[in-house]
C-alpha positions as CSV (number, residue, x, y, z in Angstrom):
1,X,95.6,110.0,93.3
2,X,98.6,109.9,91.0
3,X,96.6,108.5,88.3
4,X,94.8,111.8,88.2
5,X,98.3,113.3,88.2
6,X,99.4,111.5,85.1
7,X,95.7,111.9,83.3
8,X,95.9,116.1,83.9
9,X,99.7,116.1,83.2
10,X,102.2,114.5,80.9
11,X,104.1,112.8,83.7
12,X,105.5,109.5,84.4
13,X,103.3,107.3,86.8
14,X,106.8,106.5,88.8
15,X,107.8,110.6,89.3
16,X,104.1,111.5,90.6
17,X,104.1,108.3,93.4
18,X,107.3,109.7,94.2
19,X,106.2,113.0,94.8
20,X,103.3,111.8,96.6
21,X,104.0,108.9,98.2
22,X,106.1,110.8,101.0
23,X,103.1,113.5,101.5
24,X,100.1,110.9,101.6
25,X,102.2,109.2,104.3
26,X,103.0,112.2,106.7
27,X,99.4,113.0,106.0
28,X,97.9,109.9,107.3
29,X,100.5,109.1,109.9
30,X,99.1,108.6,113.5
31,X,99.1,106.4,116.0
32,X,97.5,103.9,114.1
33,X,99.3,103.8,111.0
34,X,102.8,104.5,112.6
35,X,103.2,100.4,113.2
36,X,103.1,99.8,109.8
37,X,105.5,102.9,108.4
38,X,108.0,101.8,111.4
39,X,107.6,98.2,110.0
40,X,108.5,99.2,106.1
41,X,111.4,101.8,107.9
42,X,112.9,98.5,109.1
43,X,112.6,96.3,106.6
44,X,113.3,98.2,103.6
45,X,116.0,100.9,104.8
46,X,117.3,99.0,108.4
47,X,115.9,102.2,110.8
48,X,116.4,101.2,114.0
49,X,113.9,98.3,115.0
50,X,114.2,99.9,118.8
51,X,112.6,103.6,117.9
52,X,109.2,104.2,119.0
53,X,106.5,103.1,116.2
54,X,106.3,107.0,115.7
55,X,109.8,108.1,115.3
56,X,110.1,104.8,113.6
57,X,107.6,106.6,111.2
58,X,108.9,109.5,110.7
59,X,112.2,107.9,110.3
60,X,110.8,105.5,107.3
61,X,109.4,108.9,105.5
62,X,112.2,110.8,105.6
63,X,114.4,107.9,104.4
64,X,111.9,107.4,101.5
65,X,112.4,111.3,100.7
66,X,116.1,111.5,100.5
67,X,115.9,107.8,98.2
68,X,113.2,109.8,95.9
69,X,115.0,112.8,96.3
70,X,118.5,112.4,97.0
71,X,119.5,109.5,95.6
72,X,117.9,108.8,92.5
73,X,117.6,112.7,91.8
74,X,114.0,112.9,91.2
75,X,112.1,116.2,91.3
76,X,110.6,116.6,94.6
77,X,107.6,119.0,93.8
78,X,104.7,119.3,91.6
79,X,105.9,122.7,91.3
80,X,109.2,121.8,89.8
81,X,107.5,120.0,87.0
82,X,104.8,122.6,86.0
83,X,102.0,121.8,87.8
84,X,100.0,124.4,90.0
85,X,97.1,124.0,91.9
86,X,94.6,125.2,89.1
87,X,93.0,121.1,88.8
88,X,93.7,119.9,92.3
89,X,89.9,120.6,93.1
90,X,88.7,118.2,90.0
91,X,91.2,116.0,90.2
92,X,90.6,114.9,94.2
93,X,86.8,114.2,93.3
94,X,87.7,112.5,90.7
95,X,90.4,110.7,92.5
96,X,87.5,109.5,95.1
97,X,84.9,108.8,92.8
98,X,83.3,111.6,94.0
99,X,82.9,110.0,97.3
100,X,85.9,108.3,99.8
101,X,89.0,106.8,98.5
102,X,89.4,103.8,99.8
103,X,92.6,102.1,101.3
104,X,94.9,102.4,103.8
105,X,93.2,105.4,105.6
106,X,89.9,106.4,103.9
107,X,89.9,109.7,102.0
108,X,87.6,112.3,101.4
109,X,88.3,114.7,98.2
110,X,89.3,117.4,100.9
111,X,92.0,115.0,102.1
112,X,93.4,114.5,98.6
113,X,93.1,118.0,97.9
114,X,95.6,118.9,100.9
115,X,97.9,115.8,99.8
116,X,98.1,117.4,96.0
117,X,99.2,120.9,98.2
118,X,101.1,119.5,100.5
119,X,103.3,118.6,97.2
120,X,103.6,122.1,95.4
């Protein structure tokens, strides 16, 4: 997804996975993938091990946010850098190959389309 960002736009790879990054991860955050967000919440920014593997979660992502966004400054929205939705469309096919991104949590070109508007 963010290498679509940075082909489109004249941004840094780092400043698009920021801006991302947080979004794909409330976006695919469920009961399946809350383990593993809980898991990197512990590890990287010492949450509290004894939170449910949700809140755990949502802990992780909002610590990741204010790091981004807080701490190191960083815009936090496509919209502070310029960018609209005008290539979102284009750029999730593209980001899928036209078919499912693989990875963590398949997804379709509609679910990267939401991502790229869930940053604006």
């Amino acid at each position: 997804m963010e290498h679509e960002l940075s082909a489109f736009y004249d941004i840094t790879h780092g400043l698009g996975l920021a801006i991302l990054t947080p979004r794909w991860m409330k976006y695919i955050l469920d009961e399946s993938t809350a383990p593993q967000f809980k898991k990197f919440g512990v590890n990287i920014f010492g949450i509290d091990e004894s939170l449910s593997d949700m809140e755990g979660a949502e802990k992780a992502i909002e610590c990741l946010s204010d790091f981004y966004f807080k701490t190191l400054d960083l815009q936090s929205t496509l919209t502070e850098i310029g960018i609209d939705d005008t290539n979102f469309k284009v750029m999730a096919k593209k980001a899928c190959g036209g078919d499912v991104l693989q990875g963590f949590k398949p997804l379709t070109p509609e679910d990267v389309e939401k991502i790229f508007r869930m940053c604006l």
